[in-house]
C-alpha positions as CSV (number, residue, x, y, z in Angstrom):
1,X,0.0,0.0,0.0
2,X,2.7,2.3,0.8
3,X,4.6,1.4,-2.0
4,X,1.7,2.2,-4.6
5,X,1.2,5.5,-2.5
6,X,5.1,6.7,-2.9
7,X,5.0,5.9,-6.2
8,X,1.9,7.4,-7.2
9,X,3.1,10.7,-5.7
10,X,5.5,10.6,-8.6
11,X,3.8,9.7,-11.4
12,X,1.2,12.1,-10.9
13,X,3.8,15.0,-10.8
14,X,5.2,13.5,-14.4
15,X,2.1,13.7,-15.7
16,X,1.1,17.0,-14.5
17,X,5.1,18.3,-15.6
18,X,4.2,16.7,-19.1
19,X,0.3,18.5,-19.6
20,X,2.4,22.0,-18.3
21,X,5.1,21.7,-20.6
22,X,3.6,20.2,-23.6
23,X,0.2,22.0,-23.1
24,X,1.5,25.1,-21.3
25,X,4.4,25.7,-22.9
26,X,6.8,25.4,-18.9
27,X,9.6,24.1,-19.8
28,X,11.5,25.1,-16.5
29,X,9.0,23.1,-14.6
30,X,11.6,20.0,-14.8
31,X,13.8,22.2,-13.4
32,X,11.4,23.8,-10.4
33,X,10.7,19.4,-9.5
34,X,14.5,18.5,-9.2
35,X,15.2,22.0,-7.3
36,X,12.3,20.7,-4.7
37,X,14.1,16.8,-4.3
38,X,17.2,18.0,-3.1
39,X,15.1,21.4,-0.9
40,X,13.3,18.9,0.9
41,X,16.1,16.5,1.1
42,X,18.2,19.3,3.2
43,X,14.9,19.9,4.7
44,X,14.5,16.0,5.9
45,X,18.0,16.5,7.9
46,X,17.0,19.7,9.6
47,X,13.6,18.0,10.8
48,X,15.7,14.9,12.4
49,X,18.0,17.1,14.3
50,X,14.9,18.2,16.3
51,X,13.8,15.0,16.4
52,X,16.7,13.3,17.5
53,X,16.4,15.4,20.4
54,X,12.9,15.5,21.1
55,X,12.3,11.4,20.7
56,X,15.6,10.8,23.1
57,X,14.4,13.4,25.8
58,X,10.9,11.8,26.0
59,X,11.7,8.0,25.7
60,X,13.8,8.8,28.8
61,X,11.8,10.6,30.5
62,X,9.5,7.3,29.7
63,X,11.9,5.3,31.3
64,X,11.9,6.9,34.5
65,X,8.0,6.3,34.7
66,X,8.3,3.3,34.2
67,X,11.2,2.8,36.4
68,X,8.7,4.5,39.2
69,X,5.9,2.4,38.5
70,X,3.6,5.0,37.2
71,X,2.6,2.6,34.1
72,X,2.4,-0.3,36.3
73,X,-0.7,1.9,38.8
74,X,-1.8,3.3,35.5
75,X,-2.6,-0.6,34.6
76,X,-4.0,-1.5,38.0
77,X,-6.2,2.0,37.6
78,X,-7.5,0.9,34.3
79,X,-8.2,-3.0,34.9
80,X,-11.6,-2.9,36.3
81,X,-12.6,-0.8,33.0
82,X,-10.6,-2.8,30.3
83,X,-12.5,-6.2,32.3
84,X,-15.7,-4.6,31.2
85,X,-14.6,-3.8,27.7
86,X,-12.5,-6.8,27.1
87,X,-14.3,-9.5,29.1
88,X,-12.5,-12.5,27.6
89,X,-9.1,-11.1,28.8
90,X,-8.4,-13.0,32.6
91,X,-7.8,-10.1,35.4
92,X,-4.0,-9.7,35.6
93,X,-3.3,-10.8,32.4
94,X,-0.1,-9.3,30.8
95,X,-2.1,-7.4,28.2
96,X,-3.8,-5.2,30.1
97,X,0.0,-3.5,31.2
98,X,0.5,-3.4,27.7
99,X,-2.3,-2.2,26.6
100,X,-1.7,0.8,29.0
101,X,1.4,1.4,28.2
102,X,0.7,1.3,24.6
103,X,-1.8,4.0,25.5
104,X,0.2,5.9,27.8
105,X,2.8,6.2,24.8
106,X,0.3,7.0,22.4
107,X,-1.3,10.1,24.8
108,X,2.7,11.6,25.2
109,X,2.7,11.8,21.2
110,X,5.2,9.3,21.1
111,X,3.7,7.3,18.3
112,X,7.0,5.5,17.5
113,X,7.4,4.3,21.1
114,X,3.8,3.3,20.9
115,X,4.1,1.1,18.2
116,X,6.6,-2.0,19.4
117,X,4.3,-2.0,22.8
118,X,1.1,-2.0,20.9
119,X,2.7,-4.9,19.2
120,X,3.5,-6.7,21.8
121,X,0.0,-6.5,23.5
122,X,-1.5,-7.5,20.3
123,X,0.4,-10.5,20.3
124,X,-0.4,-11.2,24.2
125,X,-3.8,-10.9,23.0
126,X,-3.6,-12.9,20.3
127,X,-2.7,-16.0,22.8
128,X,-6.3,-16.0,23.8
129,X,-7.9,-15.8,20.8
130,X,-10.1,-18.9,19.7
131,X,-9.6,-18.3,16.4
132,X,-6.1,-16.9,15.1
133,X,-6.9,-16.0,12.0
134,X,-9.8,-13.8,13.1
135,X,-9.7,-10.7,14.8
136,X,-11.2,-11.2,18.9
137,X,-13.4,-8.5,20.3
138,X,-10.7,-7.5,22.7
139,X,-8.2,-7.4,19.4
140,X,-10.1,-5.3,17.8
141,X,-11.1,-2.5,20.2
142,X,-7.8,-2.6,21.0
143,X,-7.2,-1.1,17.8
144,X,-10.3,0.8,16.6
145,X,-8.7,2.7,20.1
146,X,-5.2,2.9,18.7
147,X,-6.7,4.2,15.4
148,X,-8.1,6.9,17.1
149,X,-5.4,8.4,18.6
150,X,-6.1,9.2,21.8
151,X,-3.0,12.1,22.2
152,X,-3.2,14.0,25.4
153,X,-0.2,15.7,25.0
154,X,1.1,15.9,21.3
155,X,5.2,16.2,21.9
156,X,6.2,15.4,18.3
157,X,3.7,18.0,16.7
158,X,5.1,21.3,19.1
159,X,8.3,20.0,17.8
160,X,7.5,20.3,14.1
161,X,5.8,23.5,15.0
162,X,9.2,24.6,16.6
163,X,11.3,23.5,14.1
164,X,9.3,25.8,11.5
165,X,9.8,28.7,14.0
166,X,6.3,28.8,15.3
167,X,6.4,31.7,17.8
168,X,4.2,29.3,20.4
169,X,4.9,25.6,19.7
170,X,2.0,24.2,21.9
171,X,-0.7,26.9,20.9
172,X,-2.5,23.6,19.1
173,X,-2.4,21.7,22.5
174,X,-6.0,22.3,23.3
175,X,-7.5,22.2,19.9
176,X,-5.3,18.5,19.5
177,X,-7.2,17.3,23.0
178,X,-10.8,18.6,21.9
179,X,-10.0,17.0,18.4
180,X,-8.7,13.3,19.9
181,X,-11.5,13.0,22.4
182,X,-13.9,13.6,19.5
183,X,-12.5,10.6,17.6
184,X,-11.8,8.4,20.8
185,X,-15.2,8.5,21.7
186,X,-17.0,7.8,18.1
187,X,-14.6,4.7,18.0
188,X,-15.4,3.6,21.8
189,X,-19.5,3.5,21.0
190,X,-19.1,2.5,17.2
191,X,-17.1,-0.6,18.7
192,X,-19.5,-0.9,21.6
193,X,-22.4,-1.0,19.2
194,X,-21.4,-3.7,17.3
195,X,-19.6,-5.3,19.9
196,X,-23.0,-5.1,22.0
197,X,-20.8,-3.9,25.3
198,X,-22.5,-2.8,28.3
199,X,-21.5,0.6,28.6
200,X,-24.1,1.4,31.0
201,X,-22.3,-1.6,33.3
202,X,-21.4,1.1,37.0
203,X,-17.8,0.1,36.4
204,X,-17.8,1.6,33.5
205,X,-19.8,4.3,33.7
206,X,-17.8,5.1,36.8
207,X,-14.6,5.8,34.2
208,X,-16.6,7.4,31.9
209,X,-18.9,10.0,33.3
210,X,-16.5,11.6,35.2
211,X,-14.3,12.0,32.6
212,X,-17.6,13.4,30.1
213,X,-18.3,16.0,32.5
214,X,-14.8,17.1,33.0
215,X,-14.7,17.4,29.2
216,X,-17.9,18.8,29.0
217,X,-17.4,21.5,31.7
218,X,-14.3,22.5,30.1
219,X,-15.8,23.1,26.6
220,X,-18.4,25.1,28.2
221,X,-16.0,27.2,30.0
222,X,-14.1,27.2,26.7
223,X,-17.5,28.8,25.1
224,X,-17.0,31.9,27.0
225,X,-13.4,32.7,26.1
226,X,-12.6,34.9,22.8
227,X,-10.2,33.4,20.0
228,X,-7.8,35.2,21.2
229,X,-8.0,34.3,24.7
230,X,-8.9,30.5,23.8
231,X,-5.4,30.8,22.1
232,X,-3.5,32.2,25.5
233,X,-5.9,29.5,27.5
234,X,-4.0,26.5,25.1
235,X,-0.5,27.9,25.4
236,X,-0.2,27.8,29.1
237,X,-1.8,24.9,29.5
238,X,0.2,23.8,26.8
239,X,3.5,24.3,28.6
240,X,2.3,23.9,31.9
241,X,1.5,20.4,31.1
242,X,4.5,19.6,29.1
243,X,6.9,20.7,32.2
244,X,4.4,19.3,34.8
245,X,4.5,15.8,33.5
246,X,8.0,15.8,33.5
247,X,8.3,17.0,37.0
248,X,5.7,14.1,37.8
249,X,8.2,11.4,36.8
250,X,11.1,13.1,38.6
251,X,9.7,13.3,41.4
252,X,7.8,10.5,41.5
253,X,10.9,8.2,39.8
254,X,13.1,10.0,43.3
255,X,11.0,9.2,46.1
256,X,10.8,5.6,45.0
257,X,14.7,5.5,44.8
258,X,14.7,5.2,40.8
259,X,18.3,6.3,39.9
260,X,16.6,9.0,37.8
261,X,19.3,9.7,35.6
262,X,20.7,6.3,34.4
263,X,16.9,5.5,34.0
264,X,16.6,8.8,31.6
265,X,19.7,7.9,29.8
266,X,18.7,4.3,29.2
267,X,15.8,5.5,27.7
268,X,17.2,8.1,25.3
269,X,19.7,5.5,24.2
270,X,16.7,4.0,22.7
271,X,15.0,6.9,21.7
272,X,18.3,7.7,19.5
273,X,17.8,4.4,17.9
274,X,14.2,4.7,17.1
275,X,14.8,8.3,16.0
276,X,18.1,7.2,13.5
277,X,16.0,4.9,11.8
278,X,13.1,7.5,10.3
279,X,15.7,9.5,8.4
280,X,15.6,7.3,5.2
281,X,11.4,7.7,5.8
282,X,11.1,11.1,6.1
283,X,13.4,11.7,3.1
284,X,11.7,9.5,0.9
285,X,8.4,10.8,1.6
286,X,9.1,14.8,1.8
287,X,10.6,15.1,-1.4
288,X,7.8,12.9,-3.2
289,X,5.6,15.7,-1.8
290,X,8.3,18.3,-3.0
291,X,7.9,16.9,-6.1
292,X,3.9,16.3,-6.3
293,X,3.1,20.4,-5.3
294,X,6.0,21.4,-7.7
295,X,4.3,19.6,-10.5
296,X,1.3,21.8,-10.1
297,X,-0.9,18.8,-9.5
298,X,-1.6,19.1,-5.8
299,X,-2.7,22.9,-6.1
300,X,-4.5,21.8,-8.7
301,X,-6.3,19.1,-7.4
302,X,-6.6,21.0,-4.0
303,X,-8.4,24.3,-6.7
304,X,-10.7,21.7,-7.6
305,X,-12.3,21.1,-4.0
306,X,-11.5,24.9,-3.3
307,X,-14.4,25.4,-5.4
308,X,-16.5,23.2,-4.5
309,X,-16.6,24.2,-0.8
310,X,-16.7,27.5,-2.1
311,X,-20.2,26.5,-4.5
312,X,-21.6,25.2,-1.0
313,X,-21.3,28.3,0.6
314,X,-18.2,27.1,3.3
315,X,-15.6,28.9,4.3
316,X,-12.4,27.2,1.8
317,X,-9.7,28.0,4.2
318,X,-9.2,24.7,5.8
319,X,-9.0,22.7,2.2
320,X,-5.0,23.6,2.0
321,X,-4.8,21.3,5.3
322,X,-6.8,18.4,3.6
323,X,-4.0,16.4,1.8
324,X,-3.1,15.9,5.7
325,X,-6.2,14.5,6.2
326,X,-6.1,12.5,3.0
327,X,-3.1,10.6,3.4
328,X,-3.3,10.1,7.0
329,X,-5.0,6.6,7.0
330,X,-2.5,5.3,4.8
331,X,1.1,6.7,5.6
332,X,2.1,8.7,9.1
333,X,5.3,9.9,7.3
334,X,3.7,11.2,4.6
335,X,0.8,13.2,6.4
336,X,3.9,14.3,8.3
337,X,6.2,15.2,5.4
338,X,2.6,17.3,3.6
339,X,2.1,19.0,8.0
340,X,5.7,20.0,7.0
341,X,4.9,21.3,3.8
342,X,2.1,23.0,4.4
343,X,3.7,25.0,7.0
344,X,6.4,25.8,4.6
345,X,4.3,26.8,2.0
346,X,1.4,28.2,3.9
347,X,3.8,29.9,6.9
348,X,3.7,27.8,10.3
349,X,0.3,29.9,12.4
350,X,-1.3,30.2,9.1
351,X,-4.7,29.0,9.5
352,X,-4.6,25.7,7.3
353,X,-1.1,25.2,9.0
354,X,-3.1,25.3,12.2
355,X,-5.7,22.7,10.9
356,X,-2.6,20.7,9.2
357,X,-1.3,20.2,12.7
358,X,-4.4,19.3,14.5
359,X,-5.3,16.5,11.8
360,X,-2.1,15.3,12.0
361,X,-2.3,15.1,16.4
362,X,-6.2,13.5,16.3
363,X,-5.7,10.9,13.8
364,X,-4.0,7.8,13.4
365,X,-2.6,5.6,10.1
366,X,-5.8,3.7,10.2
367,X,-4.5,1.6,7.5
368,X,-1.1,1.1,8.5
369,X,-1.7,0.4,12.4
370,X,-4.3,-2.6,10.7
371,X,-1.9,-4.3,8.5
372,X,1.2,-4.1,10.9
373,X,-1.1,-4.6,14.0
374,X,-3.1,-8.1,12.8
375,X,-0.3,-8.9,10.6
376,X,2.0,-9.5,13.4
377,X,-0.2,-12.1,14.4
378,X,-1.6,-13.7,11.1
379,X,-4.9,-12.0,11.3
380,X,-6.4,-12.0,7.8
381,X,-10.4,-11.4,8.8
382,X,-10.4,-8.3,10.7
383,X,-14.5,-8.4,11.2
384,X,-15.7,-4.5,12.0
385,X,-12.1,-3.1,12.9
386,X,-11.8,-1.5,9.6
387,X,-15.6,0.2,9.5
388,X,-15.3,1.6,13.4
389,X,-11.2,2.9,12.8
390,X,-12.4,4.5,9.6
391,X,-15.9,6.3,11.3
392,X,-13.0,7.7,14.4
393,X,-10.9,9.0,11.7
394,X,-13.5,11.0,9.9
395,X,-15.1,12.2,13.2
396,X,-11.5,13.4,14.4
397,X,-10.9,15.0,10.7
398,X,-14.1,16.8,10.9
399,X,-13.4,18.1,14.7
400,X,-9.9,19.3,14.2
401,X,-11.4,21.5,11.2
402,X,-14.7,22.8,13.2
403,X,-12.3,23.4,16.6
404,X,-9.6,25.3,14.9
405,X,-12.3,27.6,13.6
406,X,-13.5,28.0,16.9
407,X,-10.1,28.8,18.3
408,X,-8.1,30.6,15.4
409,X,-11.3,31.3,13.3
């Protein structure tokens, strides 16, 4: 899939080079694609110096929670509610850790941490599935969840933001969390609806009605805020969350005698391995997307549905942020490598840059999380997994756009 997707980026840009020079009469327009390769190729390197940095400072700060034990009382918080929604999986079975880690990793924006845990609880989940080559309830709301992206704080997007030289890297924290819960929840009850759950069970309901008024409270105190005071309200919290979690962990790793710094430094040691390896990703997929806007063909396709939001009557700024959207389900790195474009192109607090970045933090690689997900474990029928990860992405799409206009509107 991925392979058909990379190399479709270039043959549309050949064909739309060929209908502007042959048509057009742009003969430099050979020149303006091979120019954009090698931009976005120096471009690649100056985005993995950031993130060398940013995936080996959080991967150890990782470490030290769960050095502390703060994943292990996450787990033990969670169980009662993951024994309601995943009744076939035994109390103290090794998945449910997982599973919280997995989801602990996910909500820091450390989506390539998340990934080799998620794995692994897939495959302690698979070990108590009847049927291996069919996807289990308990495997598949395990991953409608993943596919939602459930992001409480988005690390890897403020660092993108601050490598483009966004003046407030965080100022998309709360638009991200509004955006995530949106698509979290749609997945939770489409899964529940087919799965028949008992949401109404008091264990549940217990989790979750706290945590709906909280949220609810909060957007109606949101309500009575300005734009520009909803975008003060996301930086601090922004920041003040971002430094509070980390003093969490310190403090928390100290007073249970966790040598806090070889735990930090065991974890950026992996970090810096997970971060070496996305170079030859990142390269690959920025310049095809150098390539495909230098072409003409992605502001041309992205003119066509210009005008028709603009025949509806909408408002057509957020359609420069939807080849984010659009490629999301099938690649991360290149929804990531268009984010980075569009911030280029568009300036980093532009508006669709804005809506770019909040996509990209409340949506997952729908696709890509199903076929690496079940295909570690030989899954080939994956039941309603595909219908429920596909309704959370469209409901997180469609909240990121109707929140940013709300806050940067």
């Amino acid at each position: 899939m991925l392979n058909g997707l990379w190399l479709g980026f270039f043959v549309v840009a050949m064909v739309s080079a060929l209908v502007q020079w042959l048509v057009g009469g742009n003969a430099g327009i050979f020149a303006a694609m091979v120019e954009s390769i090698f931009a976005m190729a120096k471009l690649s390197v100056e985005v993995m110096v950031l993130l060398f940095g940013t995936l080996t400072l959080w991967l150890g700060f990782l470490r030290i929670a769960e050095k502390a034990g703060i994943v292990d009382w996450l787990a033990k918080a969670l169980g009662p509610l993951f024994r309601r929604l995943m009744p076939e999986v035994p109390a103290g079975h090794p998945a449910i850790g997982l599973i919280t880690l997995n989801f602990a990793a996910n909500g820091l924006g450390l989506d390539n941490a998340a990934t080799p845990i998620g794995l692994k609880a897939m495959k302690a989940l698979q070990e108590l599935n009847p049927i291996p080559n069919t996807a289990s309830n308990a495997q598949i709301l395990f991953l409608v969840l993943n596919a939602s992206s459930l992001t409480l704080l988005p690390v890897t997007i403020f660092m993108y933001r601050a490598q483009q030289g966004a003046a407030d890297p965080t100022l998309v924290f709360l638009p991200i969390l509004l955006a995530t819960s949106a698509s979290t929840l749609v997945g939770l009850l489409s899964v529940a609806i087919m799965q028949r759950l008992r949401l109404w069970d008091p264990v549940v309901l217990a989790y979750l009605i706290p945590g709906a008024l909280v949220l609810g409270g909060f957007m109606a105190f949101l309500a009575t805020l300005s734009a520009t005071a909803l975008a003060g309200l996301s930086s601090i919290l922004g920041n003040l969350t971002l430094f509070g979690l980390i003093m969490l962990f310190l403090v928390i790793g100290a007073l249970r005698k966790v040598k806090v710094y070889e735990a930090f430094v065991e974890g950026a040691k992996e970090g810096f391995d997970v971060a070496k390896n996305l170079l030859p990703y990142l390269v690959a997929m920025l310049c095809a997307v150098g390539v495909l806007r230098a072409s003409g063909a992605l502001d041309f396709g992205l003119e066509g549905i210009r005008h028709v939001v603009a025949w509806t009557g909408m408002d057509t700024r957020f359609v420069d942020a939807l080849p984010t959207a659009m490629v999301k389900p099938f690649s991360g790195s290149a929804a990531r490598a268009l984010l980075i474009e569009t911030m280029q192109t568009q300036g980093v607090d532009s508006f669709p840059a804005l809506v770019a970045a909040t996509i990209q933090g409340s949506t997952e690689t729908t696709f890509y999380v199903l076929a690496v997900y079940f295909g570690s474990v030989g899954i080939q029928r994956a039941r309603h997994a595909v219908g429920c990860a596909l309704l959370a992405e469209l409901a997180g799409v469609v909240a990121a756009i109707a929140v940013c206009y709300w806050f940067f509107g």
